[in-house]
C-alpha positions as CSV (number, residue, x, y, z in Angstrom):
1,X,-65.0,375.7,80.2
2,X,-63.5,376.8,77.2
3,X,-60.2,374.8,75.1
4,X,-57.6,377.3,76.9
5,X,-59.0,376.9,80.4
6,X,-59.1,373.1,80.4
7,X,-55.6,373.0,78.8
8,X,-54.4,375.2,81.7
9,X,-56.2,373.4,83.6
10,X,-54.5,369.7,82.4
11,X,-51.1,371.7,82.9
12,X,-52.0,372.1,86.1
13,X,-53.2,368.5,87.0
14,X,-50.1,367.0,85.3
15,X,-47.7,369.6,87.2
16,X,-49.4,368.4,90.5
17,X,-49.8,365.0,89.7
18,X,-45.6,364.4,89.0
19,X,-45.4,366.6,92.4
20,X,-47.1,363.5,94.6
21,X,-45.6,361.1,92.5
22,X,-41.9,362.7,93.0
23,X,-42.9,363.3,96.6
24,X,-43.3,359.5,96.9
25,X,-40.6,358.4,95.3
26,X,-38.6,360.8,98.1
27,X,-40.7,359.5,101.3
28,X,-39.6,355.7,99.5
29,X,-36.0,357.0,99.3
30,X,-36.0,358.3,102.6
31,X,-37.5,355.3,104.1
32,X,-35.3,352.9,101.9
33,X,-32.5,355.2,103.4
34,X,-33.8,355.5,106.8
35,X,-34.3,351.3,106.6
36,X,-30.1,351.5,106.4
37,X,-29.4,353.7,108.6
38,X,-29.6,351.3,111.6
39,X,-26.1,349.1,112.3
40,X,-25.1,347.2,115.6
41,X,-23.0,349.6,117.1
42,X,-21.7,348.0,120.5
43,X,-21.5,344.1,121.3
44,X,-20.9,343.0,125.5
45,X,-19.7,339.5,124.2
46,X,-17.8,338.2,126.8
47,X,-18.9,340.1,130.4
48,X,-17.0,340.0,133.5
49,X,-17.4,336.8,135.9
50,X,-20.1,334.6,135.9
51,X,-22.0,335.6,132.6
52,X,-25.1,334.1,131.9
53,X,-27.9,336.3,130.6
54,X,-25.0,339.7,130.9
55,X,-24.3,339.7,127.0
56,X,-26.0,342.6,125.0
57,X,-26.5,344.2,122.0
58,X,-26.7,347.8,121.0
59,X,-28.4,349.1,118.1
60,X,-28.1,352.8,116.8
61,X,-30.5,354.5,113.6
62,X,-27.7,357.1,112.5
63,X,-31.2,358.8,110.2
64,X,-32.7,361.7,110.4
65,X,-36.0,359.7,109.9
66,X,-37.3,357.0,112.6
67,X,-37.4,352.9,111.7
68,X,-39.9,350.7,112.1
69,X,-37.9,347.5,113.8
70,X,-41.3,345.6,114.2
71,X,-40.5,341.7,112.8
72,X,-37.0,342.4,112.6
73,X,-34.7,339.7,113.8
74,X,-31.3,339.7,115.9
75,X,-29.7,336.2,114.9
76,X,-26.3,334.7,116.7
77,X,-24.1,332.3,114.9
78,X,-25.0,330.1,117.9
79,X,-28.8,329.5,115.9
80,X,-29.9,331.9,119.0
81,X,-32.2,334.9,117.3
82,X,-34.6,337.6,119.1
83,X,-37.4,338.8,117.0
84,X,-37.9,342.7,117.8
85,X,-41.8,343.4,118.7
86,X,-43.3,346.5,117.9
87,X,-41.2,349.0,118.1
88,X,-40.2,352.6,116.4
89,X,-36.6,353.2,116.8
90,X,-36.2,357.0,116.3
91,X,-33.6,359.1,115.0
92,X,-29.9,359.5,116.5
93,X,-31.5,356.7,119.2
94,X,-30.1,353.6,120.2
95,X,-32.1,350.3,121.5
96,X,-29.9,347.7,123.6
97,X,-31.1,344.3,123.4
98,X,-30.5,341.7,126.4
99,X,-29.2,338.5,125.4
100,X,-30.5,335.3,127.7
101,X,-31.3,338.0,130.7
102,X,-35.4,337.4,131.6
103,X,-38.1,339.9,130.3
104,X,-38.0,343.0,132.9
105,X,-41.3,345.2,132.0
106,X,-40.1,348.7,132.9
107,X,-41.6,350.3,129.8
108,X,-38.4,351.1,128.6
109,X,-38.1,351.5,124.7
110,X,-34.1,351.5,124.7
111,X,-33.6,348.0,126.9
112,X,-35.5,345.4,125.1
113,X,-35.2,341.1,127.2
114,X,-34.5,338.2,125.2
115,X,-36.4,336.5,127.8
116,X,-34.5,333.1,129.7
117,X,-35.7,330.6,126.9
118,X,-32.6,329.6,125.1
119,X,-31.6,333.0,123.7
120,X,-28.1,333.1,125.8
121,X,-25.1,332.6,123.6
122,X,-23.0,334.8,121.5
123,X,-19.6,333.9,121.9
124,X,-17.3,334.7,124.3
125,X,-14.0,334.2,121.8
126,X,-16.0,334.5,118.6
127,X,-19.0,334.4,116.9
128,X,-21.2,336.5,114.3
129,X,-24.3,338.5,114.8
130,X,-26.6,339.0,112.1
131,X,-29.7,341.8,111.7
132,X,-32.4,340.9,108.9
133,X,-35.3,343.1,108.2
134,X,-37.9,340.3,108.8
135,X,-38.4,336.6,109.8
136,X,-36.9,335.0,106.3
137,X,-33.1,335.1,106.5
138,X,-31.3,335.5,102.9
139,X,-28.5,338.3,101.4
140,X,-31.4,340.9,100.6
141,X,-32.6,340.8,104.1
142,X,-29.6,341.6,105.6
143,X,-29.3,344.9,107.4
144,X,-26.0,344.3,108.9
145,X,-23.6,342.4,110.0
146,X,-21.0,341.6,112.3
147,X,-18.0,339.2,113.0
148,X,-15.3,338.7,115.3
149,X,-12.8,336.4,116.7
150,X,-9.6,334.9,116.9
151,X,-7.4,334.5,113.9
152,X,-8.3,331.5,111.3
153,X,-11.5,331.5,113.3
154,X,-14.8,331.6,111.2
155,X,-18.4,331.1,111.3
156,X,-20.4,329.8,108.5
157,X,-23.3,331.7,109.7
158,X,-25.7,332.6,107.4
159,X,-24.4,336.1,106.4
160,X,-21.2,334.1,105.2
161,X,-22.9,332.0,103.1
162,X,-24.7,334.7,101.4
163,X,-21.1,336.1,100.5
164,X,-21.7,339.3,103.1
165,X,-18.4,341.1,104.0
166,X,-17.4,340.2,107.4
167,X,-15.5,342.1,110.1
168,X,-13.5,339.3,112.1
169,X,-9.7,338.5,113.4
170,X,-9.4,341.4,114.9
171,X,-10.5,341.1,118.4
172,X,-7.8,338.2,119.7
173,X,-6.7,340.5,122.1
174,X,-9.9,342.2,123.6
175,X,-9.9,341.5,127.5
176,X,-12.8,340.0,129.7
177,X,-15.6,342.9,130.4
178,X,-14.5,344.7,127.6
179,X,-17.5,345.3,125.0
180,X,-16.6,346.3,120.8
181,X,-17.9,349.1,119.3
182,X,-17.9,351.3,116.3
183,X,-15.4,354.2,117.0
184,X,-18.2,356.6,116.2
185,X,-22.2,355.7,116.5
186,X,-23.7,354.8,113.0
187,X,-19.8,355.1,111.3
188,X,-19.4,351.8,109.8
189,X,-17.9,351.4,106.1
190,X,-17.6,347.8,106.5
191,X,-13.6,347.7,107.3
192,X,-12.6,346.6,111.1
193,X,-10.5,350.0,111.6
194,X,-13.9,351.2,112.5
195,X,-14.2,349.3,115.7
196,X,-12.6,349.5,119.4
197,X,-12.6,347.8,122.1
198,X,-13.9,349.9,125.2
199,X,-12.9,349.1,128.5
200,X,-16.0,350.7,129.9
201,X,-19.0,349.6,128.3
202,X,-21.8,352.0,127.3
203,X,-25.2,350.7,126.7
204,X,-27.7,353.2,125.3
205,X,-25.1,355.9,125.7
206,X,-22.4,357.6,122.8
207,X,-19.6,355.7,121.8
208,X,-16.7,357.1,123.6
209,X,-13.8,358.3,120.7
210,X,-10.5,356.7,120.3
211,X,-8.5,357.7,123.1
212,X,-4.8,358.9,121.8
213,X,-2.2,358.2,124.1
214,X,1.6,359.8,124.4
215,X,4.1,357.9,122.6
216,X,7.6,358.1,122.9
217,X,7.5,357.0,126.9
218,X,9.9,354.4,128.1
219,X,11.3,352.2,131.1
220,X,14.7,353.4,131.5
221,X,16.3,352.2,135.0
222,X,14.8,349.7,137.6
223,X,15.8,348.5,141.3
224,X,14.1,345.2,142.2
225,X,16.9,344.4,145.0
226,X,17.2,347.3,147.4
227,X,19.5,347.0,149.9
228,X,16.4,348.8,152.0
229,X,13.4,350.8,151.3
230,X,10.6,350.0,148.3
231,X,11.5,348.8,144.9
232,X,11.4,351.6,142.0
233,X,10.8,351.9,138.4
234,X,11.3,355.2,136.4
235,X,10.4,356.1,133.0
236,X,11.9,358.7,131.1
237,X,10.1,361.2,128.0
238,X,11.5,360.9,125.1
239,X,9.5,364.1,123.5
240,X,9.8,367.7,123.5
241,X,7.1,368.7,125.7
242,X,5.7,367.7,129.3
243,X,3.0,364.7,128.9
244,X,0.4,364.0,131.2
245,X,-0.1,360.3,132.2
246,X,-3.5,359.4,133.8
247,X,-4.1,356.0,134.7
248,X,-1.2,354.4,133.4
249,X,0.5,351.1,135.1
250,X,3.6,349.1,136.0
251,X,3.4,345.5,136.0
252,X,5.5,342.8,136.0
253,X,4.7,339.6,134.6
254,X,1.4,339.8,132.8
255,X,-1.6,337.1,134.4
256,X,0.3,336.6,137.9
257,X,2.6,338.0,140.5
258,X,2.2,341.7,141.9
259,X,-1.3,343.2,141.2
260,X,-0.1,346.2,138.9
261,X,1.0,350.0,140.2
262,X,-1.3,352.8,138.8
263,X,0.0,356.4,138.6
264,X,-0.9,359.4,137.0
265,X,1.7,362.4,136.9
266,X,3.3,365.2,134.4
267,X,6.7,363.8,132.7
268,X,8.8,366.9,131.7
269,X,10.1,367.0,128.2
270,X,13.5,365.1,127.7
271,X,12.9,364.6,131.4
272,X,12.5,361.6,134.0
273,X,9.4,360.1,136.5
274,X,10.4,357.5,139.4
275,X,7.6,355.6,141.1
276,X,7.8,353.9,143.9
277,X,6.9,350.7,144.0
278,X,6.4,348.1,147.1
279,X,9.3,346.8,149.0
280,X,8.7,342.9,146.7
281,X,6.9,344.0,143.6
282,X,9.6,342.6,141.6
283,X,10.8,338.9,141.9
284,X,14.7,338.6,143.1
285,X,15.0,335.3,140.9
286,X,13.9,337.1,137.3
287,X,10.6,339.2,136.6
288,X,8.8,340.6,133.8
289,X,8.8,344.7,133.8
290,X,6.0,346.2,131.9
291,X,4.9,349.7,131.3
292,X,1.3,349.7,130.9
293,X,-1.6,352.2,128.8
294,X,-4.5,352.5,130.4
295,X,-6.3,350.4,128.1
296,X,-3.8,347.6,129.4
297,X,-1.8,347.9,125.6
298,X,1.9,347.7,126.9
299,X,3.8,350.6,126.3
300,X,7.3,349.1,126.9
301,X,8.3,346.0,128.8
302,X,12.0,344.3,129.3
303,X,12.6,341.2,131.6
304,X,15.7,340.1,133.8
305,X,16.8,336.9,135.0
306,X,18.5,337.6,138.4
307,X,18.9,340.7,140.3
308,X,21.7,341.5,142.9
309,X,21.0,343.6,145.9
310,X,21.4,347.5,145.5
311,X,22.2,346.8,142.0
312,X,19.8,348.3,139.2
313,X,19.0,347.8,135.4
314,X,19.7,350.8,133.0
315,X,19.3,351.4,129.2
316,X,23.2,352.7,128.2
317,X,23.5,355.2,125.1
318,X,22.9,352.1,122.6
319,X,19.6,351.5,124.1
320,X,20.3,348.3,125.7
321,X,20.0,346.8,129.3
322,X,22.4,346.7,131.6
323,X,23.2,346.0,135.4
324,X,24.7,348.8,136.9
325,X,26.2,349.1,140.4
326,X,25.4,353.1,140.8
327,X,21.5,354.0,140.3
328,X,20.3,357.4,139.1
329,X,16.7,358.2,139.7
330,X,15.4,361.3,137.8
331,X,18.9,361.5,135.9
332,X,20.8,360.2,132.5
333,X,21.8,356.8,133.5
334,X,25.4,355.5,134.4
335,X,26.5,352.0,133.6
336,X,29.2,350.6,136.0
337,X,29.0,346.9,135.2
338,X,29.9,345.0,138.2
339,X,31.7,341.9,138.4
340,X,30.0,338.6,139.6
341,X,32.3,335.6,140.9
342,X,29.1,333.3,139.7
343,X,28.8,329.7,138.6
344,X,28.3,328.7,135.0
345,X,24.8,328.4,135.4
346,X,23.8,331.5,137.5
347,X,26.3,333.0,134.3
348,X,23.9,332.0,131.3
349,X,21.0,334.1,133.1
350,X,22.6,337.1,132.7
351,X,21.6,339.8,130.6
352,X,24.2,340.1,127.7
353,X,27.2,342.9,128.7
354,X,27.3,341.6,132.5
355,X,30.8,341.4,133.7
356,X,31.4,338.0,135.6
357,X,34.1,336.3,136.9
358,X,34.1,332.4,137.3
359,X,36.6,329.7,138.0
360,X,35.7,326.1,136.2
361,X,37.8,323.0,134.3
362,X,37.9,323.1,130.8
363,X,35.8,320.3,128.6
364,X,37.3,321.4,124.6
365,X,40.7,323.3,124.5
366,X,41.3,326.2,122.6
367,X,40.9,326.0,118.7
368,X,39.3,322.5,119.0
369,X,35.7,323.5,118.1
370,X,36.3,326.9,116.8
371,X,39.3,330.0,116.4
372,X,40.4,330.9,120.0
373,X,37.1,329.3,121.1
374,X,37.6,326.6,124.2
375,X,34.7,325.0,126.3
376,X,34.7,325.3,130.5
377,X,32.5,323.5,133.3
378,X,32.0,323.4,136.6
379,X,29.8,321.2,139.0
380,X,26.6,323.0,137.5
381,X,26.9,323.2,134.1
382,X,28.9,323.9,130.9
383,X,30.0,327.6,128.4
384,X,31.8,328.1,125.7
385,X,34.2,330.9,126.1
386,X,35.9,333.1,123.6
387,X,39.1,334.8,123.9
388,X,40.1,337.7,121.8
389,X,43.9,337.2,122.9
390,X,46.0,334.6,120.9
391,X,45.4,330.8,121.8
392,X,46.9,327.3,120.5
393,X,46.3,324.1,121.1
394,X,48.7,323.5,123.2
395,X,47.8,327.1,125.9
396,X,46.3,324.5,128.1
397,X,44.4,320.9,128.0
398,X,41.5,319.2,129.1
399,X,40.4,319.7,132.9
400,X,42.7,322.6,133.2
401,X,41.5,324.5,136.0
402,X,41.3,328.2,135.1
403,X,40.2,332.2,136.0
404,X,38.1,334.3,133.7
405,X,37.0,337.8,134.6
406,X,34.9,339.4,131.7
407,X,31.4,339.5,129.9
408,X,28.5,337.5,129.1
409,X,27.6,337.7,125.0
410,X,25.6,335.6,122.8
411,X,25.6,334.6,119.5
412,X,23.8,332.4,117.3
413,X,21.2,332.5,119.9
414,X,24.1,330.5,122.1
415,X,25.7,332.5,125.2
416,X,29.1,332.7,125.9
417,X,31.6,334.2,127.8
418,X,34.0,336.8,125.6
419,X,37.0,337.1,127.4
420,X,41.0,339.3,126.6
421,X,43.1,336.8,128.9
422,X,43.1,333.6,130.5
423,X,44.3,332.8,134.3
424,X,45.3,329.0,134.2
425,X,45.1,328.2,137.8
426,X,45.8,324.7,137.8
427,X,47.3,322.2,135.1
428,X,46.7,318.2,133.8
429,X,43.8,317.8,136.3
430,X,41.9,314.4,136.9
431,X,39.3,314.2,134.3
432,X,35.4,314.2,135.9
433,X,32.6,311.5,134.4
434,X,30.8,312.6,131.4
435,X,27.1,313.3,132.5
436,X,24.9,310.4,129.6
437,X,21.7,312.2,128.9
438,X,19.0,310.9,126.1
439,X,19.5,312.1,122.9
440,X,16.1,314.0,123.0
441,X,17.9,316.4,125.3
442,X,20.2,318.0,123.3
443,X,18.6,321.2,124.0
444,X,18.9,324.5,126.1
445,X,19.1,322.5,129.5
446,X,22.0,321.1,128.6
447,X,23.7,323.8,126.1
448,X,27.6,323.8,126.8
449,X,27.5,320.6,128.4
450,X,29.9,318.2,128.0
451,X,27.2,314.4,127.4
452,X,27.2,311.3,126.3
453,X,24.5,310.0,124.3
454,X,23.9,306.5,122.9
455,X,21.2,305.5,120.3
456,X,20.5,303.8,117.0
457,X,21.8,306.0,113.8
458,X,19.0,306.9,112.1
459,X,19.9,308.3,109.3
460,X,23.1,310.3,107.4
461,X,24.1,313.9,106.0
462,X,27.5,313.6,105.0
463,X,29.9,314.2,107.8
464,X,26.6,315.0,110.0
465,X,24.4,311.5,111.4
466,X,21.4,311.7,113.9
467,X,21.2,309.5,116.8
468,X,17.4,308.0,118.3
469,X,17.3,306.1,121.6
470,X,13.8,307.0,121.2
471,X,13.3,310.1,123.2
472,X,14.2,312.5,120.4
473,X,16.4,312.7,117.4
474,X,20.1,314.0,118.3
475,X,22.3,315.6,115.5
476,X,25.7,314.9,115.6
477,X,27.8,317.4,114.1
478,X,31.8,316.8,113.2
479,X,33.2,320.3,112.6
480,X,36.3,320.2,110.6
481,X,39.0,322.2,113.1
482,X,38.6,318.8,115.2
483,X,40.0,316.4,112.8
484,X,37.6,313.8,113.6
485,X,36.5,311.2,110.5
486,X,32.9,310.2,110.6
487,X,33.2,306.0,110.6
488,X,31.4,304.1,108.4
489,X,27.7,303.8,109.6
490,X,24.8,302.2,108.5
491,X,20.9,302.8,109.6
492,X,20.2,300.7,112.9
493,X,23.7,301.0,114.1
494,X,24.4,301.5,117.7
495,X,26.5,304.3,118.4
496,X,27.7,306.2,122.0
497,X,29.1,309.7,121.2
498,X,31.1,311.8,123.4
499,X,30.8,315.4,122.8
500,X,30.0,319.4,123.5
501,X,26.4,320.4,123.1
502,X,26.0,323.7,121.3
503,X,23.6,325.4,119.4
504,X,24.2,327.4,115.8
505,X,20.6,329.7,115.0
506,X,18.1,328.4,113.8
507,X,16.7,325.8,111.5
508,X,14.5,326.7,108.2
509,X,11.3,325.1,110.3
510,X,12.0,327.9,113.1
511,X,13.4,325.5,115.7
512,X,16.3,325.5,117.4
513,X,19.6,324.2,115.8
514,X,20.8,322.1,118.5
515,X,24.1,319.8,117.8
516,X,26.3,317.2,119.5
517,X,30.1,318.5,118.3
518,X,32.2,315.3,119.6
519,X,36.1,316.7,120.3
520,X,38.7,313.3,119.2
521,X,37.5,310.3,117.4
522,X,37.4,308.5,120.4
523,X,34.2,310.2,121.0
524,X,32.6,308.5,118.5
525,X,32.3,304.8,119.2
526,X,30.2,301.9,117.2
527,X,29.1,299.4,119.7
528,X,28.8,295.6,118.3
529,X,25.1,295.6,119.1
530,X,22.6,295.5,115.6
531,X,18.8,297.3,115.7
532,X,17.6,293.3,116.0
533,X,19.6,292.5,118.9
534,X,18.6,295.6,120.6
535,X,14.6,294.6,119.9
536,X,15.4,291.3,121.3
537,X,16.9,292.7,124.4
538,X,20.4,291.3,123.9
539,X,22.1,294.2,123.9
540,X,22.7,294.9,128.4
541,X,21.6,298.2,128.1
């Protein structure tokens, strides 16, 4: 062979040569890419009932090439792992693997069997599930990984340790039965928008996609007290167009009462939908009302604490709730507050807006505990009541009996009754016994009250002390319209105060601002009993 030909010839060699050796560098890329392409795609974590050997994982290669799964392993944060046998997972395929549930030999490639040996736990509230390309478990062996759980609730599995992102506190509210899966097979980028919670799991099969529901649906009148017939519910469209609602639900309160009322119907645009409901679905004495998806996700829900017969709830033009004495199915509601002749308890579990009227004796007079503000009770219970006509002092006393017809309000998280005039019924009545409660009950129960407490002062604010008779600390608060002087106290005094429980907000911490607000310094008494007396028992009480 001559120079030339053999040089061609080297050309040629080389040229060929660089094509295997780019040809397997591409099968290595395609494998090293096909070797990623598999992620868990769907987790049955916590099945229906009795679940034992029910838990499964799905597996989906989202290549275009097949995997070779032999020796890989499926590890739990439990310790639990399944080691996958030979097996060739092939493109756009999915494998399910069986958690705890005995081998079954049906020669089926896509259902592999844990077996019954100890492989039975993946959490039903959280855990983390791990899938490494061989038997040794470290960060580079990692094909993916998943977590989940409820909030501040992690696993130091081994993918955490090896500083793998992890999905987690994001399923708190995933329901019994329901399995978690990527909202697309084989689209995961790692962040925990990609998952959903499916209602209906689907082993083996296509994720199903996010299902978008109508927004802009609403409660917007009730009747859970007919004076005859079924209960009803309607809802009204708040958009343009006529939606379709398939599967949706009423419920009242959520884990008990009435099993829930599916429906499915067209809503016109702008337009209204009654359902009927059954003659009790809603409790007399106060209910939950809930508008359900059909994933269970509420769509709008309201309460009430006591229904009247005939009488429905309605949202008025400011979007709140009211009672209403004329009911409007299928048209724009009309409020006609009725009026209630109602204790003082039955009054404080009204919805704000409900006209009432009540008779009762009056605890605080006017302008005593705040500007045209007085306190009332009756035989069940105390209110404060506020009167946007003029008020002194001297309008009326203590244990005056008197007639208010008006409105429940609240403020400061405290109800009361708002009121333009005052019937005084009856003047200078006897005074009644003041009720003595512990001091760890100056709460809701006893909100508008008139008490007595008595307990040790434990310790000073200024004009404000706290009182301990060891069921809770009570504060004690002197407001400056009454007059009244705080006396000189020390720690480990004994001390029986007189006075209106109220509430004003909230406290920094959250909790409710509950206070004592005594009326005269006589309500304010220092008994001659010392904190060392009352340990020795001397004290008689």
């Amino acid at each position: 062979m001559s120079f030339p030909a053999r040089k061609v010839y080297f050309k040629i060699s080389v040229l060929f040569l660089l094509i295997l050796l780019f040809s397997f560098k591409l099968d290595l890329a395609k494998s090293a890419a096909a070797t990623n392409t598999v992620v868990i795609n769907e987790v049955l974590y916590d099945p229906s009932g009795s679940d034992p050997g029910q838990e499964w994982v799905e597996l989906y290669n989202a290549g275009d090439l097949s995997v070779d799964l032999t020796g890989y392993e499926l590890n739990a944060a439990s310790g639990d792992y399944y080691k996958f046998p030979s097996l060739s997972l092939k493109s756009k395929s999915f494998v399910t693997v069986h958690w705890g549930k005995a081998g079954v030999d049906d020669d089926d490639e896509a259902n592999l069997y844990t077996g019954s040996s100890g492989f039975a736990t993946i959490g039903n509230t959280k855990s983390s599930i791990t899938l490494f390309n061989s038997a040794t478990h470290s960060k580079s062996t990692i094909v993916d990984y998943l977590e989940y759980g409820l909030a501040g609730q992690t696993w130091e599995s081994t993918a955490v340790s090896a500083g793998i992102w992890t999905v987690g506190d994001f399923i708190a509210d995933s329901k019994e039965g329901s399995s978690l899966g990527l909202n697309m097979d084989g689209a995961d980028t790692d962040t925990s928008s990609d998952w959903q919670s499916f209602i209906a799991p689907t082993p083996n099969l296509a994720n199903k996609t996010p299902v978008t529901y109508p927004s802009e649906i609403y409660l917007s009148e009730y009747l859970p007290y007919p004076a005859s017939g079924n209960e009803w519910i309607e809802i009204y469209n708040g958009n343009s167009e006529t939606k379709t609602l398939t599967g949706w639900q009423i419920d009242d309160l959520a884990g008990g009462g009435s099993s829930p009322k599916s429906f499915s119907s067209l809503v016109p645009g702008k337009g209204f939908l009654k359902i009927d409901l059954a003659a009790s679905f809603f409790n007399n004495g106060g209910d939950s009302v809930r508008l359900l998806r059909p994933d269970g996700t509420v769509a709008d829900e309201t309460s009430f604490t006591l229904s009247y017969k005939a009488n429905a709830f309605a949202r008025d033009s400011g979007n709140s709730w009211q009672e209403t004495t004329k009911s409007t199915p299928g048209e724009i509601n009309v409020i006609n507050s009725p009026v209630h002749s109602l204790t003082v308890t039955e009054i404080k579990k009204l919805l704000t807006g409900t006209r009432i009227s009540t008779e009762a004796f009056v605890t605080a007079p006017p302008d005593l505990l705040g500007d045209n503000d007085f306190y009332i009770h009756d035989a069940t219970g105390g209110i404060k009541v506020h009167c946007t006509c003029s008020l002194s002092s001297t309008s009326f006393g203590l244990e005056a009996k008197i007639k208010i017809s008006s409105s429940i309000e609240e403020s400061d998280s405290e109800k009361y009754i708002k009121t333009d005039s005052v019937a005084i019924l009856e003047k200078n009545q006897p005074q009644t016994e003041t009720d003595s409660i512990g001091t760890g009950e100056i709460n809701e129960v006893n909100e508008g009250n008139l008490v007595k407490i008595t307990g040790l002062v434990d310790h000073l604010d200024g004009t404000t002390f706290y009182l301990n008779d060891g069921s809770g600390l009570a504060k004690v608060y002197i407001k400056d319209s009454t007059g009244v002087v705080r006396p000189d106290l020390e720690s480990g005094q004994l001390v029986r105060v007189i006075g209106v429980v109220s509430q004003s907000g909230t406290l920094k911490d959250g909790s409710a601002n509950y206070r004592l607000l005594p009326r005269f310094q006589g309500d304010i008494e220092i008994l001659s009993v010392t904190k060392e007396e009352l340990s020795a028992g001397d004290s008689g009480l």
